[in-house]
VOBARO-18735 format. One record per residue (C-alpha): x negated, y negated, z; chain. Coordinates in steps of 0.2 Angstrom, whole numbers, plus 5000, padded with zeros to 4 digits. Layout:
X / Y / Z / A
...
***
This chain:
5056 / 5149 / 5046 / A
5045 / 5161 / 5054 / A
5033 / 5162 / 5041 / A
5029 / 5144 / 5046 / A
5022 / 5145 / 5064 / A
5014 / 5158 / 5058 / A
5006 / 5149 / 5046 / A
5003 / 5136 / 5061 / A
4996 / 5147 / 5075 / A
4983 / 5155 / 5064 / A
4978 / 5139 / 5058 / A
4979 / 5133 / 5076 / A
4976 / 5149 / 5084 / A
4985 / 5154 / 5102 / A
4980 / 5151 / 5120 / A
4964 / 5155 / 5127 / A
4958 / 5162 / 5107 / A
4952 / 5146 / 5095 / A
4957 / 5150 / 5076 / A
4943 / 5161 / 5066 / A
4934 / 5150 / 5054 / A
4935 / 5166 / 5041 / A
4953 / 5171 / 5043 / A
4958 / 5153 / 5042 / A
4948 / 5150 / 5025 / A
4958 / 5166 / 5018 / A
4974 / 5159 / 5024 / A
4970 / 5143 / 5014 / A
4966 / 5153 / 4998 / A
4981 / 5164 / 5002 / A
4991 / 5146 / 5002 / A
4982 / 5140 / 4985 / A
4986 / 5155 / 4977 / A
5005 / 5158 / 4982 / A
5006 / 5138 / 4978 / A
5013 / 5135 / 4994 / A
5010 / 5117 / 4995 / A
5021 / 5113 / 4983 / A
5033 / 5123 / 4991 / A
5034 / 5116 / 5004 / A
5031 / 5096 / 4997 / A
5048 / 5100 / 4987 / A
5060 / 5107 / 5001 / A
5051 / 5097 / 5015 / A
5069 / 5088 / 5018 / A
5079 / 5103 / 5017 / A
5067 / 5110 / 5033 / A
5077 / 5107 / 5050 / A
5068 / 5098 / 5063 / A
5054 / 5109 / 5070 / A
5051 / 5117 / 5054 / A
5047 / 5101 / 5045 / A
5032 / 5099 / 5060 / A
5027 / 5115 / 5057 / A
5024 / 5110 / 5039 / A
5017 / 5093 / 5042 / A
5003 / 5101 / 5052 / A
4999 / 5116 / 5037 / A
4999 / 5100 / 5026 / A
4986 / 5090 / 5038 / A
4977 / 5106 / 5044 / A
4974 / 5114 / 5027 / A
4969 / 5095 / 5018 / A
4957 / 5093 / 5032 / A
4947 / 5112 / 5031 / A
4931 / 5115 / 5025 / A
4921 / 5130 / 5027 / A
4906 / 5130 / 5038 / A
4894 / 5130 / 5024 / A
4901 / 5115 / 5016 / A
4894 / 5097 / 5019 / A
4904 / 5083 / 5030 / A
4903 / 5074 / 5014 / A
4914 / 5086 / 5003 / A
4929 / 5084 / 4997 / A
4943 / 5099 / 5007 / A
4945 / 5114 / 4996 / A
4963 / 5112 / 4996 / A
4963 / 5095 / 4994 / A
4949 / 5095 / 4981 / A
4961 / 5108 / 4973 / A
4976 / 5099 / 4972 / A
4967 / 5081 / 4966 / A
4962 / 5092 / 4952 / A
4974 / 5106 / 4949 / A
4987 / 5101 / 4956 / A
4991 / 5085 / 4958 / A
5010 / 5088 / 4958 / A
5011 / 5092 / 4977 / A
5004 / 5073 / 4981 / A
5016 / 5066 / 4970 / A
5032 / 5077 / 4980 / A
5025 / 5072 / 4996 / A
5030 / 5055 / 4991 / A
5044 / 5059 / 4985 / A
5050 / 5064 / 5003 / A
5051 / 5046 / 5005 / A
5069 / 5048 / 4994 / A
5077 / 5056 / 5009 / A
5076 / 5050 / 5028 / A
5075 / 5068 / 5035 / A
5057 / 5071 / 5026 / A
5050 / 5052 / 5027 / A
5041 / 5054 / 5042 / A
5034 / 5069 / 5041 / A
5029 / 5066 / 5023 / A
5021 / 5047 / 5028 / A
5009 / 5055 / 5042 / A
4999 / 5069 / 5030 / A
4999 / 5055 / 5017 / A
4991 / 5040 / 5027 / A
4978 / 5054 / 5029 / A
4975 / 5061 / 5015 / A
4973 / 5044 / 5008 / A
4957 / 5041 / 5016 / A
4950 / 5052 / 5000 / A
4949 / 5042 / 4984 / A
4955 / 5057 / 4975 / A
4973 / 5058 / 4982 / A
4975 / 5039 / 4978 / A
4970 / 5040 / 4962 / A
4983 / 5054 / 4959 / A
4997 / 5043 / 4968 / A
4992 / 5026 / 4959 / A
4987 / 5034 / 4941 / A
5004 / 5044 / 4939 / A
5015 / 5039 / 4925 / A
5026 / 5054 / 4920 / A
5019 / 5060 / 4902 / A
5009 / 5047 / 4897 / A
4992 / 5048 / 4892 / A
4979 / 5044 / 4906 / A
4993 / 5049 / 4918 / A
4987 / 5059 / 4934 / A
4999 / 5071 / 4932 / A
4984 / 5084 / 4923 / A
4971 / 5078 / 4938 / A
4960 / 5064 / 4941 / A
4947 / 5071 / 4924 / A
4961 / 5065 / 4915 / A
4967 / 5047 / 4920 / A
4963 / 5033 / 4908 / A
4957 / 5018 / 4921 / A
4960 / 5007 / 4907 / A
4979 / 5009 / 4901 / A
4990 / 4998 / 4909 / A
5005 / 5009 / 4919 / A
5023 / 5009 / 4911 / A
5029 / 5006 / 4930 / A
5038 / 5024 / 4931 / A
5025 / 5032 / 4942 / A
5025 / 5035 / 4960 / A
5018 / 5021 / 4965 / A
5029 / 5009 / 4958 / A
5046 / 5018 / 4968 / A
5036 / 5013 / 4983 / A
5042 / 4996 / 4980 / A
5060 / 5003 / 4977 / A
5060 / 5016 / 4994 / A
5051 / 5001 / 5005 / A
5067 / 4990 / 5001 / A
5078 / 5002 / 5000 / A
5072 / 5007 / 5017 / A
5075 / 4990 / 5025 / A
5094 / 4994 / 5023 / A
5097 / 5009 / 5032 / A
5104 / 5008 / 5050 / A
5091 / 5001 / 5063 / A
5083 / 5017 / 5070 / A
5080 / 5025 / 5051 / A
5074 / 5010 / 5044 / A
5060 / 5011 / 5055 / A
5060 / 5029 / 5051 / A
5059 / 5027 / 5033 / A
5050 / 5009 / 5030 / A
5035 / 5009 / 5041 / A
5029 / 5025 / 5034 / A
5031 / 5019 / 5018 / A
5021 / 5000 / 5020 / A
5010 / 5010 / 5028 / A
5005 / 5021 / 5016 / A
5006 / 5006 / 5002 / A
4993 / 4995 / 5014 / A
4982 / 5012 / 5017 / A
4982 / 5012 / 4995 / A
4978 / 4993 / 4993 / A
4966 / 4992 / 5006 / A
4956 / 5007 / 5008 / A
4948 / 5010 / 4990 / A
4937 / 4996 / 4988 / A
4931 / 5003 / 4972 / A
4949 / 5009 / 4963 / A
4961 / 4998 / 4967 / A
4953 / 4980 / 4962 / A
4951 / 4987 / 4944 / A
4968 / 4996 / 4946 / A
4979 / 4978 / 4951 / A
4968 / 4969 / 4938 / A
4973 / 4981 / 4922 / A
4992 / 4982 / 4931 / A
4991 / 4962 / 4938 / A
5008 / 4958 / 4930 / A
5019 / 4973 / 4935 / A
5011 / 4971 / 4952 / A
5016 / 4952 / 4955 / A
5032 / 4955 / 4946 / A
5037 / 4971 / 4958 / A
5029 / 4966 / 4974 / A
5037 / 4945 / 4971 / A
5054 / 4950 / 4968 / A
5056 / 4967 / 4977 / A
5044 / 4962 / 4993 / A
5041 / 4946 / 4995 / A
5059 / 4939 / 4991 / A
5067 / 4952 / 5000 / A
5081 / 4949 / 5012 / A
5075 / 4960 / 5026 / A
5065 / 4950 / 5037 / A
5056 / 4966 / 5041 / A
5050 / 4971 / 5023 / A
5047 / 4952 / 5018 / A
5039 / 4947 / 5033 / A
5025 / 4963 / 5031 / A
5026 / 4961 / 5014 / A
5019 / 4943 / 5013 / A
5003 / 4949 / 5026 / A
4998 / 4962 / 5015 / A
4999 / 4953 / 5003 / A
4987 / 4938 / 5013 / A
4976 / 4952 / 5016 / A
4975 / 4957 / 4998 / A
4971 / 4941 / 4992 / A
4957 / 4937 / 5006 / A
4949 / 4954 / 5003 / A
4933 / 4952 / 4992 / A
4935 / 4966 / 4983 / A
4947 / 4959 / 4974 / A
4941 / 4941 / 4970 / A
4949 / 4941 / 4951 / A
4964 / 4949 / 4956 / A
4963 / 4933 / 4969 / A
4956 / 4921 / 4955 / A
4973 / 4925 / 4943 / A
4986 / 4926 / 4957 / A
4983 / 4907 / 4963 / A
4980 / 4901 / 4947 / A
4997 / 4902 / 4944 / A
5012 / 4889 / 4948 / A
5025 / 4902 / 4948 / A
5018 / 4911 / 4963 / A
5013 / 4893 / 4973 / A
5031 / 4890 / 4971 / A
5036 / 4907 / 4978 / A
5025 / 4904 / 4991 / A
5028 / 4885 / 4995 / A
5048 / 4893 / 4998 / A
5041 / 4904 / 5011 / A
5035 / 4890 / 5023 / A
5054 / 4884 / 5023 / A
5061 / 4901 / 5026 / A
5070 / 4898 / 5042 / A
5060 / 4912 / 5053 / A
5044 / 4907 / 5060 / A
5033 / 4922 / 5056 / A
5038 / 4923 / 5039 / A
5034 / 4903 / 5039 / A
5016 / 4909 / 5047 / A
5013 / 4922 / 5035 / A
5016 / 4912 / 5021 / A
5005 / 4900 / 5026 / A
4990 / 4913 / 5025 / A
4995 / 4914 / 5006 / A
4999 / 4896 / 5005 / A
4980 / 4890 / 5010 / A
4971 / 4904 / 4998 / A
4980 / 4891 / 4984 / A
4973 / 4876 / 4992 / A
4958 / 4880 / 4997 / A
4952 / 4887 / 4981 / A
4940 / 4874 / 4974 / A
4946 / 4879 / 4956 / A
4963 / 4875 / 4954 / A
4971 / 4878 / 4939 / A
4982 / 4864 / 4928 / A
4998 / 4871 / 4936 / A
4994 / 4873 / 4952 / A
4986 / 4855 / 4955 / A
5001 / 4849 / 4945 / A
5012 / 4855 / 4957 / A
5002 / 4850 / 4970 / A
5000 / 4834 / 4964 / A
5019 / 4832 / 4963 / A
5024 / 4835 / 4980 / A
5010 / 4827 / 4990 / A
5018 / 4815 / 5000 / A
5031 / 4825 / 5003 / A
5017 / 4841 / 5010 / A
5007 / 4831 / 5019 / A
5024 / 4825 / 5029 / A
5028 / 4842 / 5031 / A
5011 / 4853 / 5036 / A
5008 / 4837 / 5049 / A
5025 / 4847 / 5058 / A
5022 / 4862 / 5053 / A
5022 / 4874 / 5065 / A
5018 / 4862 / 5077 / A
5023 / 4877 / 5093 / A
5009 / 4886 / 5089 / A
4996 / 4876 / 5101 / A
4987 / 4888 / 5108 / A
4981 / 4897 / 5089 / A
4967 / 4885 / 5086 / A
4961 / 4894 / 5072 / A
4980 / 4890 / 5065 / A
4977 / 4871 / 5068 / A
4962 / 4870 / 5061 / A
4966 / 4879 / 5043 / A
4982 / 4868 / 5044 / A
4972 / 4852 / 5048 / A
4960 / 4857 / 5032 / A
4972 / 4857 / 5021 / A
4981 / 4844 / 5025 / A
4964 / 4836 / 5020 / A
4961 / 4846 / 5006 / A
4978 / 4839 / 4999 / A
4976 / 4821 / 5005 / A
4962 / 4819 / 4994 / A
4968 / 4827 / 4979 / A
4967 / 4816 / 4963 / A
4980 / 4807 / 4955 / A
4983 / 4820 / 4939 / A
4974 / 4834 / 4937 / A
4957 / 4840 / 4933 / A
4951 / 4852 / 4920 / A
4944 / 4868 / 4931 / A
4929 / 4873 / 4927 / A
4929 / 4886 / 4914 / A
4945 / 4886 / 4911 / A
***
């Protein structure tokens, strides 16, 4: 393992010396060209405990170097290289999410390098051998082709749940690294992901409904269902909005969430629960539903949550839609351009 603090302290450098720009640009083409990245993305979790830091701060060290001469605004040289060449050591680092022993180490380079637009481009375009996939670079990804649902993005789904079941201490370990680097994809990239989630909308309801949302932990359903408010209320992605309220399948899954018996998954829901109200367009389905259950919501939101009397914001969003259902009409109403 001593190649690694080696590695570390000249990227670092040593007491009383700070690292030499020069040297340290060397190094990086030295690790580019012995494809050490990869390397290490692959054996991460086979690295005992101090190793696998050493490697987290190579990883985070080497993505975040640019030589003097370079503008603030490039892209990394490492991290330009691998979005283009070689896009295989992104999609390992998430695959250290498969075991606990690399998932931490593996979710902190990765809620940083997805700041770049690149590196979640490469996690949310992979699809194996298909064409468009990321697996050739980002020149080759086809925007455009819906996902077969075998990339890396979609086991996120899988590892987050999966997650929620391991004993308390690594569940932590394992889910929140994993959520995080899931929110940092779907919120960051205001200009990739609202085209991504509307070419992919039906995989991504289906997965994130039944995996997330329904899930039995109360950790991942409970964080699952605010990202998802927080999705939904983002402008970016108004037609992803705009087709996930139209339908009557998720107003149902969401109407179950406010009689879930834990009050934060009740509250959270509720953030969902008004986006379908609120909206002044409601499709046949949704007011149908609506429409059917009146008496029996207004009964309900008039108790709801009736402990949370300091949250004004809460009452008054409750007390709208109260209204905004009181005055619903008898049957529904054709949307407008619909």
């Amino acid at each position: 393992m001593g190649p690694l603090l080696t590695h570390r302290t000249r990227l670092l450098g040593v007491k009383d010396s700070e690292s030499n720009p020069d040297q340290v640009f060397h190094l990086i083409e030295g690790i580019i060209n012995e494809d050490l990245l990869y390397i290490l993305a692959v054996n991460l979790h086979k690295l005992p405990f101090e190793s696998r830091k050493d490697a987290q701060f190579i990883f985070s060290s080497v993505f975040r170097f640019r030589p003097a001469s370079a503008s603030a605004k490039s892209d990394p040289i490492a991290l330009s290289w691998v979005v283009n060449q070689r896009p295989q050591v992104l999609l390992e680092l998430c695959r250290g999410y498969d075991h606990k022993e690399s998932a931490t180490a593996a979710g902190s380079v990765l809620r940083e390098v997805l700041k770049h637009e690149g590196a979640c481009k490469v996690i949310l375009y992979d699809d194996g051998d298909q064409p468009g996939s990321s697996v050739n670079g980002v020149q080759a990804i086809d925007r455009d082709r819906p996902q077969s649902g075998s990339g890396v993005f979609w086991k996120f789904f899988d590892w987050i749940d999966r997650g929620s079941f391991e004993v308390s201490a690594d569940a932590f370990t394992t889910f929140r690294p994993v959520l995080t680097a899931m929110k940092e994809i779907l919120t960051k990239q205001k200009e990739v992901v609202p085209h991504y989630l509307r070419v992919n909308f039906d995989l991504f309801c289906s997965k994130y409904n039944t995996v997330l949302v329904q899930s039995s932990s109360y950790v991942t359903k409970r964080q699952s269902i605010k990202l998802l408010g927080e999705i939904l209320l983002d402008r970016s992605n108004y037609s992803v909005m705009t087709e996930y309220v139209a339908s009557g399948e998720h107003l149902k899954i969401c109407m179950n969430l406010l009689r879930d018996d834990r009050k934060m998954v009740q509250y959270e829901g509720f953030h969902v629960f008004k986006v379908f109200v609120a909206n002044p367009n409601k499709s046949i389905p949704v007011q149908r539903i609506l429409i059917m259950n009146k008496d029996k919501l207004l009964n309900f939101l008039s108790h709801f949550l009736e402990d949370r009397t300091d949250d004004e914001q809460f009452i008054d969003e409750r007390e709208f839609l109260i209204k905004q259902i009181r005055n619903m009409p008898a049957s529904p109403v054709p949307p407008q351009g619909r």
